[in-house]
LUMLODO-655701 format. One record per atom (N, C-alpha, C): atom name; y, x, z; residue number from 1. Coordinates in pm, 1 decimal, decimal comma, padded with zeros to 6 digits. Example, Ala and Ser with C-alpha at 12.3 -4.5 7.8 and 13.67 -1.06 7.14 Angstrom:
REM LUMLODO-655701
+-------+----------+----------+----------+-----+
: atome :       c2 :       c1 :       c3 : num :
+-------+----------+----------+----------+-----+
:     N : -00569,0 :  01319,0 :  00780,0 :   1 :
:    CA : -00450,0 :  01230,0 :  00780,0 :   1 :
:     C : -00330,0 :  01320,0 :  00780,0 :   1 :
:     N : -00225,0 :  01285,0 :  00708,0 :   2 :
:    CA : -00106,0 :  01367,0 :  00714,0 :   2 :
:     C :  00003,0 :  01290,0 :  00787,0 :   2 :
+-------+----------+----------+----------+-----+
END
This chain:
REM LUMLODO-655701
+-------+----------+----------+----------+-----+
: atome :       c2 :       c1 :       c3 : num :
+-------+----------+----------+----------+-----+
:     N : -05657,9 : -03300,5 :  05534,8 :   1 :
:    CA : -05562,7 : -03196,3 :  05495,5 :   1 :
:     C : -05607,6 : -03060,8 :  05546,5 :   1 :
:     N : -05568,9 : -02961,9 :  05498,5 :   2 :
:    CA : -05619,2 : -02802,1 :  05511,4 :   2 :
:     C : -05492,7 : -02732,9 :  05527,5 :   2 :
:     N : -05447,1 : -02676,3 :  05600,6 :   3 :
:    CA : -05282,6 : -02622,8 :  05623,2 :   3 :
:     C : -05375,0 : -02460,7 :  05597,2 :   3 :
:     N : -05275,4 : -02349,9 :  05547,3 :   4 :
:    CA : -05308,3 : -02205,1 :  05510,5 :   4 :
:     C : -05216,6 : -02094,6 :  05575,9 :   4 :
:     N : -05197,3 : -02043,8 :  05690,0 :   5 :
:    CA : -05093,3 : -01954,9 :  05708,5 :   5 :
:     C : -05165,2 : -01789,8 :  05670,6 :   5 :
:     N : -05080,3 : -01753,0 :  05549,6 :   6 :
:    CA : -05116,0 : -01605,2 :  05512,6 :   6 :
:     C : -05037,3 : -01512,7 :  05658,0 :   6 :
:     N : -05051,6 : -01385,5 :  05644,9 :   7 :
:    CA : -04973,4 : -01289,2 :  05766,8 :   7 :
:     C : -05073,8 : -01138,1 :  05668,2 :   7 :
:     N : -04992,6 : -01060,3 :  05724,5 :   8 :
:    CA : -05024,6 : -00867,8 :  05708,0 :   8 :
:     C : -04991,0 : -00817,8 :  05602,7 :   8 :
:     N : -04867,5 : -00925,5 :  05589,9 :   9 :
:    CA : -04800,0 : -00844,6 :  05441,4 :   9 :
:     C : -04726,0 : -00720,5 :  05483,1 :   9 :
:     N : -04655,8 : -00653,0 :  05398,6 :  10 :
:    CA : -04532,2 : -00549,6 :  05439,0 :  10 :
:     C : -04532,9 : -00434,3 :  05327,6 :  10 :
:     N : -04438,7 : -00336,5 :  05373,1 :  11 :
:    CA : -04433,0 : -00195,8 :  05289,5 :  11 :
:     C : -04542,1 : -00123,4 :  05295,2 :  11 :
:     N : -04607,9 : -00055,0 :  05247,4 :  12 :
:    CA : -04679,2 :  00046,7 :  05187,1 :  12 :
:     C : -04658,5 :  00157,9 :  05089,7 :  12 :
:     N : -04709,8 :  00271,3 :  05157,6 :  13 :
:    CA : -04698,4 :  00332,6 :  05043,1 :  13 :
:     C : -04803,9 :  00349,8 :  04925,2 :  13 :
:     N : -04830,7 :  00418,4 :  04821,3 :  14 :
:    CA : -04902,0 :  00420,1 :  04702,8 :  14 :
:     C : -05024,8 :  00469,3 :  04781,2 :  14 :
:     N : -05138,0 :  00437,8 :  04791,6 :  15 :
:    CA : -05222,7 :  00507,1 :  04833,1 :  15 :
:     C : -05313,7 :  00456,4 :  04979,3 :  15 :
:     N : -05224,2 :  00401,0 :  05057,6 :  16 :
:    CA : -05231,0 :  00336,4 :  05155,8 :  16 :
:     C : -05336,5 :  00217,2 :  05140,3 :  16 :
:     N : -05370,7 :  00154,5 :  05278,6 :  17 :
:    CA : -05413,4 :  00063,2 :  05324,9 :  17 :
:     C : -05342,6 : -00049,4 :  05373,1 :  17 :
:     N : -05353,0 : -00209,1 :  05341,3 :  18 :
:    CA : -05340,5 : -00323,5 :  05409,4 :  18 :
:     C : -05455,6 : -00400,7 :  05438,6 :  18 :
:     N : -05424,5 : -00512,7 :  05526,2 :  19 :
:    CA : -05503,7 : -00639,2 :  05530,2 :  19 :
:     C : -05500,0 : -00744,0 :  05511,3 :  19 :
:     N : -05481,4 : -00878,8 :  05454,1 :  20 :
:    CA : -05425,0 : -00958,2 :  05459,0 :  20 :
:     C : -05473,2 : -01090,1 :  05530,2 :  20 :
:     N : -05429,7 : -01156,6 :  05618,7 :  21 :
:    CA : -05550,7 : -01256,5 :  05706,9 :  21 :
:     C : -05458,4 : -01396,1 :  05624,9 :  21 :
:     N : -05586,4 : -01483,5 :  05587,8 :  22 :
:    CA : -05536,5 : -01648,1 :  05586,2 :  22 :
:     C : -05590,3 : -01707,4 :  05706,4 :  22 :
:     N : -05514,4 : -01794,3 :  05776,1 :  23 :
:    CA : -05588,5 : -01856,3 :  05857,9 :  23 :
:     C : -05587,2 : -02007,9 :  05845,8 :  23 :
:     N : -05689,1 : -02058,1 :  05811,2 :  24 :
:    CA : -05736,9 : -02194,4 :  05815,5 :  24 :
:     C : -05732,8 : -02281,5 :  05895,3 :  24 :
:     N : -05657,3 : -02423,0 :  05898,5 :  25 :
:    CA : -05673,9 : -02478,6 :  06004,7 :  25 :
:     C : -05699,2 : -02654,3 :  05924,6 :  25 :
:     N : -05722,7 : -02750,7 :  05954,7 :  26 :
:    CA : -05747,9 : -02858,9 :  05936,1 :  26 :
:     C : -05883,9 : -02909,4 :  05875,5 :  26 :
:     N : -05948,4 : -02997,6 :  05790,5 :  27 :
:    CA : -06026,0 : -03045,5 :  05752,8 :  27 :
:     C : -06107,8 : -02932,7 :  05654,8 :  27 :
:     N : -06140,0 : -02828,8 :  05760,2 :  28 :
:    CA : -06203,9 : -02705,9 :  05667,7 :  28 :
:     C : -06344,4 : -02739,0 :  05623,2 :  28 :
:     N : -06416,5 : -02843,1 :  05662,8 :  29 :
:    CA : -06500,5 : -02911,2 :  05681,0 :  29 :
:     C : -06533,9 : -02912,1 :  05506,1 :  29 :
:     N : -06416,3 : -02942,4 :  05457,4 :  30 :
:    CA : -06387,1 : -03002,5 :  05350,2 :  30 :
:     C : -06406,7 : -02869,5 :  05188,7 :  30 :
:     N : -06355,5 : -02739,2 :  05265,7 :  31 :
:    CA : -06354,3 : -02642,9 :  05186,5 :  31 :
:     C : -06471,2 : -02580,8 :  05087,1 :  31 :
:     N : -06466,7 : -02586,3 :  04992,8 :  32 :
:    CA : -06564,1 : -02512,0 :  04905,9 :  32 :
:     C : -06571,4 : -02360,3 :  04890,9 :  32 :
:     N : -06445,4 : -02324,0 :  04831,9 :  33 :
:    CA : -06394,8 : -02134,5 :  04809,3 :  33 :
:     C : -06269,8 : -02128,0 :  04905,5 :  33 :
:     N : -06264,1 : -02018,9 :  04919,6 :  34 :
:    CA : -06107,5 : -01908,4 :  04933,8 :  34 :
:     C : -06065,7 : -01832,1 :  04839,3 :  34 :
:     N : -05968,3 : -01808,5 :  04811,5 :  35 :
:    CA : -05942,8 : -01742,5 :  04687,6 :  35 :
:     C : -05804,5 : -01713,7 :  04714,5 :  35 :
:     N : -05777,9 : -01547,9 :  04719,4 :  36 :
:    CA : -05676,8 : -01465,8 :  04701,2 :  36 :
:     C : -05582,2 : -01442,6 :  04567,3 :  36 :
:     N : -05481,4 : -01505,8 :  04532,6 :  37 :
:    CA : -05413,4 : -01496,5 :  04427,1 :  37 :
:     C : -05276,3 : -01400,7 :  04436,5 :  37 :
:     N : -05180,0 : -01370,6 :  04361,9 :  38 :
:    CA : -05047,0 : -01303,8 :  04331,6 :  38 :
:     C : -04975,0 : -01303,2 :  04249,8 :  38 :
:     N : -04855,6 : -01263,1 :  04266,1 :  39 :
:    CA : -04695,6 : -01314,2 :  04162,5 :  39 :
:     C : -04700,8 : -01197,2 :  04212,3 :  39 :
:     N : -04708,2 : -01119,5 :  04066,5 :  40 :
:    CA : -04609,4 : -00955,9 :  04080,1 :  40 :
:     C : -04496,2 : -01024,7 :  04030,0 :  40 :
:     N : -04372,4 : -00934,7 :  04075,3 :  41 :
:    CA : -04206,0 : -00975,4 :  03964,7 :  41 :
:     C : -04196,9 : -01017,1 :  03884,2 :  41 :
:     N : -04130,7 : -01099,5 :  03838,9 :  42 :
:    CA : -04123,6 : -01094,4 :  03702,4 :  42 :
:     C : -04243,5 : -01186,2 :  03622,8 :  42 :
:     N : -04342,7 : -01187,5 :  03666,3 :  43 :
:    CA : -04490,6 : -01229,6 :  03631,1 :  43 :
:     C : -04534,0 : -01330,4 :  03640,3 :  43 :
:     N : -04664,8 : -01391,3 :  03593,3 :  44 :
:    CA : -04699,6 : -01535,8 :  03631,6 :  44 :
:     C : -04821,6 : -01500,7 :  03730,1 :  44 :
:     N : -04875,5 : -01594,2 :  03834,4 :  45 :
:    CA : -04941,7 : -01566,9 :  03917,7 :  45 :
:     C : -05059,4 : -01542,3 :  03860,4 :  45 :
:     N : -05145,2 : -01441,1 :  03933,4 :  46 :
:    CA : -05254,3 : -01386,6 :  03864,0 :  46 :
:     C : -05399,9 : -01433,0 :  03963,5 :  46 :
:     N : -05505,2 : -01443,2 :  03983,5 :  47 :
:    CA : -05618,8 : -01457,8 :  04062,6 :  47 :
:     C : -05650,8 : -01292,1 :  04107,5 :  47 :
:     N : -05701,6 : -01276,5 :  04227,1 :  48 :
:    CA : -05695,9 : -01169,1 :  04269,3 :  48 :
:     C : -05897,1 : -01146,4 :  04333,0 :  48 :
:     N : -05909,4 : -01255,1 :  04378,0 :  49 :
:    CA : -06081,0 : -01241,4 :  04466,8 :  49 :
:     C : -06088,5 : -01369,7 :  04519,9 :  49 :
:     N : -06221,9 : -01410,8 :  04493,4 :  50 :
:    CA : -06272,9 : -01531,2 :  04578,6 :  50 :
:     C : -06401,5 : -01510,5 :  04635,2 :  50 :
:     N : -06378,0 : -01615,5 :  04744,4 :  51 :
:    CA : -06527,9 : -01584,9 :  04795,5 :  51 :
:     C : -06602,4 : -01745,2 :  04870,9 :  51 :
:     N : -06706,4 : -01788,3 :  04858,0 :  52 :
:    CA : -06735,0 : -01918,8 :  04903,0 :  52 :
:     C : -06746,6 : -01912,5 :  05030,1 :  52 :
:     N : -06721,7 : -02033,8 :  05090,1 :  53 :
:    CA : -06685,8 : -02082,1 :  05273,3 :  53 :
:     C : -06827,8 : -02073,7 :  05326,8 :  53 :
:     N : -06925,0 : -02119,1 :  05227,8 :  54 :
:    CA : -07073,0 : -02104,3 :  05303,6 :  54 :
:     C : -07165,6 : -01991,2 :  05284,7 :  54 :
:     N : -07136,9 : -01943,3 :  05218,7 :  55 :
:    CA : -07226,3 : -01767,1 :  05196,2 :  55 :
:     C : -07174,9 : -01648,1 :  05155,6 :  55 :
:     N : -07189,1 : -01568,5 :  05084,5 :  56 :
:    CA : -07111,0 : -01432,8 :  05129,0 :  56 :
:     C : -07095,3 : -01373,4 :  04939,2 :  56 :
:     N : -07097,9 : -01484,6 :  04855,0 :  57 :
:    CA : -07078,9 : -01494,1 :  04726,5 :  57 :
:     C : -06935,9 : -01456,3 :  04677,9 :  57 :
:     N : -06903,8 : -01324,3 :  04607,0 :  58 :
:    CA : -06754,7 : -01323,3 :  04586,8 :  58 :
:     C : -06725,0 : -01249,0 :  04436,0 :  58 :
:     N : -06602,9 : -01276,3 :  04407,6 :  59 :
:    CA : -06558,9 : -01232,0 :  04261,5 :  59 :
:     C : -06445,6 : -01155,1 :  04265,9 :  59 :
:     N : -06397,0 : -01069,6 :  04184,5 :  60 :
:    CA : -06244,4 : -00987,0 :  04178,9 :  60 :
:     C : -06258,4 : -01012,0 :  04065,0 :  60 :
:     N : -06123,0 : -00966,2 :  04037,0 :  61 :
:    CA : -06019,4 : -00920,9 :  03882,3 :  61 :
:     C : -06043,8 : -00809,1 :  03879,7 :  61 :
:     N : -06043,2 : -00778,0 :  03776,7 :  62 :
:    CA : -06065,3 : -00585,5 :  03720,4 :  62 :
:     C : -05992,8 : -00520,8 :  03789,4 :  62 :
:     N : -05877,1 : -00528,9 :  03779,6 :  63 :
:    CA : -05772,0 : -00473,9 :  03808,5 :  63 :
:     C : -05749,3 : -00460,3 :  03989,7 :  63 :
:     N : -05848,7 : -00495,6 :  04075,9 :  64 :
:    CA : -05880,4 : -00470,1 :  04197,3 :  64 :
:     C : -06024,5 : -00467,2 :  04256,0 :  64 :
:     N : -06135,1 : -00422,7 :  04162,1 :  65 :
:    CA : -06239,4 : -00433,2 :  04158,1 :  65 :
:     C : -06297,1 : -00313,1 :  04240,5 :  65 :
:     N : -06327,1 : -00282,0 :  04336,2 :  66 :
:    CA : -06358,8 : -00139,2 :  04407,8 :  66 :
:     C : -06279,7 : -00106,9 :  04506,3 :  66 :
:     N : -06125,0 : -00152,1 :  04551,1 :  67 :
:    CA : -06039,5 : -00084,9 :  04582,2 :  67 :
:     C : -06032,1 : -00207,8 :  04714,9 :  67 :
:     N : -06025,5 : -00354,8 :  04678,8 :  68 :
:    CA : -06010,2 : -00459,2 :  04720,2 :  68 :
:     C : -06145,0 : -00529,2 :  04787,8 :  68 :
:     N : -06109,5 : -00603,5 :  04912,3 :  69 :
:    CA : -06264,0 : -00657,8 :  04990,3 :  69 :
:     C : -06203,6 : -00768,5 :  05010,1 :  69 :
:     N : -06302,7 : -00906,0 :  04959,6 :  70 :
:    CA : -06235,9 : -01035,6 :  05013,8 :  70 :
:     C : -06363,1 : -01074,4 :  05173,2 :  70 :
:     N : -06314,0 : -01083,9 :  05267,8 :  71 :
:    CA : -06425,7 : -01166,3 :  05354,3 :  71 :
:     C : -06424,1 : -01251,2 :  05445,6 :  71 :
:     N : -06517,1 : -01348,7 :  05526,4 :  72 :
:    CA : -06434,0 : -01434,3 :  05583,1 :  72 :
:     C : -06503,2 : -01419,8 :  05745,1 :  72 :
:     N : -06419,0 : -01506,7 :  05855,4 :  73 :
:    CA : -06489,2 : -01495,2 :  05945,8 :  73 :
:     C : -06498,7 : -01612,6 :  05986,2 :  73 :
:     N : -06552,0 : -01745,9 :  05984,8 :  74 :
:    CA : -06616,0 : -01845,8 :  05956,4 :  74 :
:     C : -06570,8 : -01877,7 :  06161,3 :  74 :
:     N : -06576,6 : -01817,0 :  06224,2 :  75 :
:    CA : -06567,4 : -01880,0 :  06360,1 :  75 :
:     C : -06396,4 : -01866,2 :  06381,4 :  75 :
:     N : -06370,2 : -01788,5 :  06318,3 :  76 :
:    CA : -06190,5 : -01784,8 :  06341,7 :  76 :
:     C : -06123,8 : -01857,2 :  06245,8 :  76 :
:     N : -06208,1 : -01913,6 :  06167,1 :  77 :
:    CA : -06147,2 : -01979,4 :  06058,1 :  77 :
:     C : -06051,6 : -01913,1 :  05986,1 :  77 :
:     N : -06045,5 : -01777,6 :  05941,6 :  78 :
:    CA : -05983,4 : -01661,5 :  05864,4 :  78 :
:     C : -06056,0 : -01617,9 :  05749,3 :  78 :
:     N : -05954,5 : -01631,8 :  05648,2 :  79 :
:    CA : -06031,0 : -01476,2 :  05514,8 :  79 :
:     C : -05927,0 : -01399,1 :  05513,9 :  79 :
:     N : -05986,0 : -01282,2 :  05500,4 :  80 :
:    CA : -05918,8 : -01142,3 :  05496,4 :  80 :
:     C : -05932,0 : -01047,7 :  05375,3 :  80 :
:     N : -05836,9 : -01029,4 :  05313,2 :  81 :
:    CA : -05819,3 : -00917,5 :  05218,7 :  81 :
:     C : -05800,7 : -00789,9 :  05238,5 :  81 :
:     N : -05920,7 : -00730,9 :  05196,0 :  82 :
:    CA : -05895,0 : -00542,6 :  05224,2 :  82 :
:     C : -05817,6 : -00496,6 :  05146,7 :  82 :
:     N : -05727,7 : -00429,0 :  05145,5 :  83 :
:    CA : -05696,6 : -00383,4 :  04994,8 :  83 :
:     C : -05681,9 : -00199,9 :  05040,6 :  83 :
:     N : -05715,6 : -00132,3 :  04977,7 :  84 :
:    CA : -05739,9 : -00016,5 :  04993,5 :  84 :
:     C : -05672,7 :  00061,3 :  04879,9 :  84 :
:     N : -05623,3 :  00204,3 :  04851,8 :  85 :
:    CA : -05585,8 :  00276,5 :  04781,5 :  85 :
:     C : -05445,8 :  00187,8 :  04683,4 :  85 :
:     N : -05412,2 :  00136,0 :  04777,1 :  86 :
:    CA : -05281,4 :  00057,2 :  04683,9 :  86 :
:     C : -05197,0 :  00094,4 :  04527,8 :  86 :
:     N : -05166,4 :  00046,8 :  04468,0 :  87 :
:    CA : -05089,9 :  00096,6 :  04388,2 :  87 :
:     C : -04933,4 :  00025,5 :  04365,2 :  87 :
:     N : -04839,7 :  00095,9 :  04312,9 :  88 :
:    CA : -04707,6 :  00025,4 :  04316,9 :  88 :
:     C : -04739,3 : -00090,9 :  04197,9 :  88 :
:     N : -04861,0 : -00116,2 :  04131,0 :  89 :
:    CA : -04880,7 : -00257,3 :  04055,8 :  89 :
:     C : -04945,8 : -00360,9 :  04122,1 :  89 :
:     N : -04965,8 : -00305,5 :  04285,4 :  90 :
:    CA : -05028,2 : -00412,3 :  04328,6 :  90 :
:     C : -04913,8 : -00497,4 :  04424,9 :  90 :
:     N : -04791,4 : -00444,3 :  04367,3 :  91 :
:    CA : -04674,7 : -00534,0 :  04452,4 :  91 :
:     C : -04660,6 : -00653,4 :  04454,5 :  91 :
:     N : -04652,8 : -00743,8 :  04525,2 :  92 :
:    CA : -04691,6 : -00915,1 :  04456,4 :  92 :
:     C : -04612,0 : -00997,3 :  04570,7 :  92 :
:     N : -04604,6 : -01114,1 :  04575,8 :  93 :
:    CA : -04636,1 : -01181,2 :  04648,6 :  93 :
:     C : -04767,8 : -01249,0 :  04662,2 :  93 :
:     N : -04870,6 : -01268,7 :  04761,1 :  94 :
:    CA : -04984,7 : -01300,8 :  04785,5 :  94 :
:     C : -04988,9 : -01423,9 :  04857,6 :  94 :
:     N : -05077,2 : -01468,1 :  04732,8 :  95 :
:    CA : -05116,3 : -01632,9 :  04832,9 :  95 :
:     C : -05257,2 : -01615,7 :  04853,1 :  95 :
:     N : -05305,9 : -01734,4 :  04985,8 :  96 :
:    CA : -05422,7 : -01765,5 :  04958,1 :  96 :
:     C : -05460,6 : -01895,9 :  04979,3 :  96 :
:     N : -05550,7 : -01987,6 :  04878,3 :  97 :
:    CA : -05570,3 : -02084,6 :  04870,6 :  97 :
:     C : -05720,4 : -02145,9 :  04886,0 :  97 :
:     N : -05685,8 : -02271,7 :  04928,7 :  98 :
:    CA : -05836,8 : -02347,5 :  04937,3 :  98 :
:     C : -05924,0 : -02413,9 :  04837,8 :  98 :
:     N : -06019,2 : -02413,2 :  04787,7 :  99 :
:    CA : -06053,6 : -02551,9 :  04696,7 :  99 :
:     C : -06103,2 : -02658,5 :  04749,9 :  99 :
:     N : -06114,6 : -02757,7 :  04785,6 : 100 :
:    CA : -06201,4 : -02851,5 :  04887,0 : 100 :
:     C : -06240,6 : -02989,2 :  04783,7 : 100 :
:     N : -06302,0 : -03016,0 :  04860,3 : 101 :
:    CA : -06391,1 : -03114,0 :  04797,7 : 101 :
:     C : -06357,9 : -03281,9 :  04761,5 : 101 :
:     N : -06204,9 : -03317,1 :  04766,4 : 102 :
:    CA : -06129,4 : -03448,5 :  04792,5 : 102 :
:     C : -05988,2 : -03368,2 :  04738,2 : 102 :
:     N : -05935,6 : -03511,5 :  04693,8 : 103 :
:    CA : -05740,7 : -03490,2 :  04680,3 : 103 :
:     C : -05707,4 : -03456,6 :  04781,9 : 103 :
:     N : -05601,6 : -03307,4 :  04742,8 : 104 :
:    CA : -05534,8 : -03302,3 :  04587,5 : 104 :
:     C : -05627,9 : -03173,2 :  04570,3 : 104 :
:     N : -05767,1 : -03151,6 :  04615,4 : 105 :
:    CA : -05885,2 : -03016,8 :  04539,9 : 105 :
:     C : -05771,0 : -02883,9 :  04587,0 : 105 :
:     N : -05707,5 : -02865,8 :  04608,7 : 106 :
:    CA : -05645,7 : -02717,1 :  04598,7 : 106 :
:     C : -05515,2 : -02738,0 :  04705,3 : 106 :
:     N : -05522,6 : -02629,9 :  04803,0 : 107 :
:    CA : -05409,0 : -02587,5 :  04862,7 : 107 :
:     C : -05397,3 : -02434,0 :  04883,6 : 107 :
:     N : -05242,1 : -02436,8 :  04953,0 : 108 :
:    CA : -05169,6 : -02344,9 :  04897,0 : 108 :
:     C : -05128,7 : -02272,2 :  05030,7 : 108 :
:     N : -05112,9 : -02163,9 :  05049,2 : 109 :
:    CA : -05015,1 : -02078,8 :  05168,5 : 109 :
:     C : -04889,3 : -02060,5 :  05151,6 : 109 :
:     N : -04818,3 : -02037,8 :  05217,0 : 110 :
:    CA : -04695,4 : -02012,1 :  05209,3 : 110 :
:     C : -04640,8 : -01829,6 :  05115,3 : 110 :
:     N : -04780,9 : -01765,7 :  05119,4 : 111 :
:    CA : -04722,6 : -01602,3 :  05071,5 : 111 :
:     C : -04664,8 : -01570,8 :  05171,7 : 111 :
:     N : -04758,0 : -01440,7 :  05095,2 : 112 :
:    CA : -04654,8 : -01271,7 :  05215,2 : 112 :
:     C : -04651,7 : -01181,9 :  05168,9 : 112 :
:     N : -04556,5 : -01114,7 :  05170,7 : 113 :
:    CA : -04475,7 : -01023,0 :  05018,1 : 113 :
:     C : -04569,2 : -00887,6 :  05038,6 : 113 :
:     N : -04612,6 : -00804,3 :  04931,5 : 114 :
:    CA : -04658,7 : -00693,8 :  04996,0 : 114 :
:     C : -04586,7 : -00612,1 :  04874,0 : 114 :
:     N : -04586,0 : -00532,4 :  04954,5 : 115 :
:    CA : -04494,0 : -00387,9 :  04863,4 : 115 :
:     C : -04532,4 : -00253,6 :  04849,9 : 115 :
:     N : -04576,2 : -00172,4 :  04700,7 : 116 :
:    CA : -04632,9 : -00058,2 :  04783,0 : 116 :
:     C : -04510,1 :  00002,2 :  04702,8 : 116 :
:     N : -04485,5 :  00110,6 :  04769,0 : 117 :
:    CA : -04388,8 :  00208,1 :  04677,7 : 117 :
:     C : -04413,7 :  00367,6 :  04624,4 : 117 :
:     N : -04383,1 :  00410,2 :  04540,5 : 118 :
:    CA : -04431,9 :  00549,3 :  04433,7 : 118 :
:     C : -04424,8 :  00668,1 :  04552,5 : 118 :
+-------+----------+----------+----------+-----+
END
């Protein structure tokens, strides 16, 4: 099993800076990717950045491509989301999840709300 606690959500304003830390704990052994996802309002959850557990290989969505840093720190067992120059569309709730290599392939964090406002 792979347990996920997200943390560094909160208010923001438009323009601003967050971070977002997952921290990894259990059979990480097991992990393939990390991967940053989100539920704006209203919305269906969207993929946000991934990045693989063994090398420094990573992907975004357009729509946070430049602005956003996924990275990990492999001895703290953490990935961290930069997110930089915020916008009030990047309001979401934020998960981050595992893929691993055995059932059930995918876990989940609990989310942490982030909010930017106009």
């Amino acid at each position: 099993q792979v347990q996920l606690v997200e943390s560094g959500g909160g208010l923001v304003q438009a323009g601003g800076s967050l971070r977002l830390s997952c921290t990894v704990s259990g059979r990480t052994s097991s992990i393939i990717e990390m991967r940053w996802f989100r539920r704006p309002p209203g919305k269906e959850r969207e993929f946000v950045a991934i990045i693989n557990w063994g090398g420094d290989s990573t992907t975004y969505a357009d729509s946070v491509k430049g602005r956003f840093t996924i990275s990990r720190d492999n001895a703290k067992n953490t990935v961290y989301l930069q997110m930089n120059s915020l916008k009030p569309d990047d309001t979401a709730v934020y998960y981050c999840n595992a893929r691993v290599t055995i059932t059930p392939y995918y876990y989940w964090g609990q989310g942490t709300q982030v909010t930017v406002s106009s």
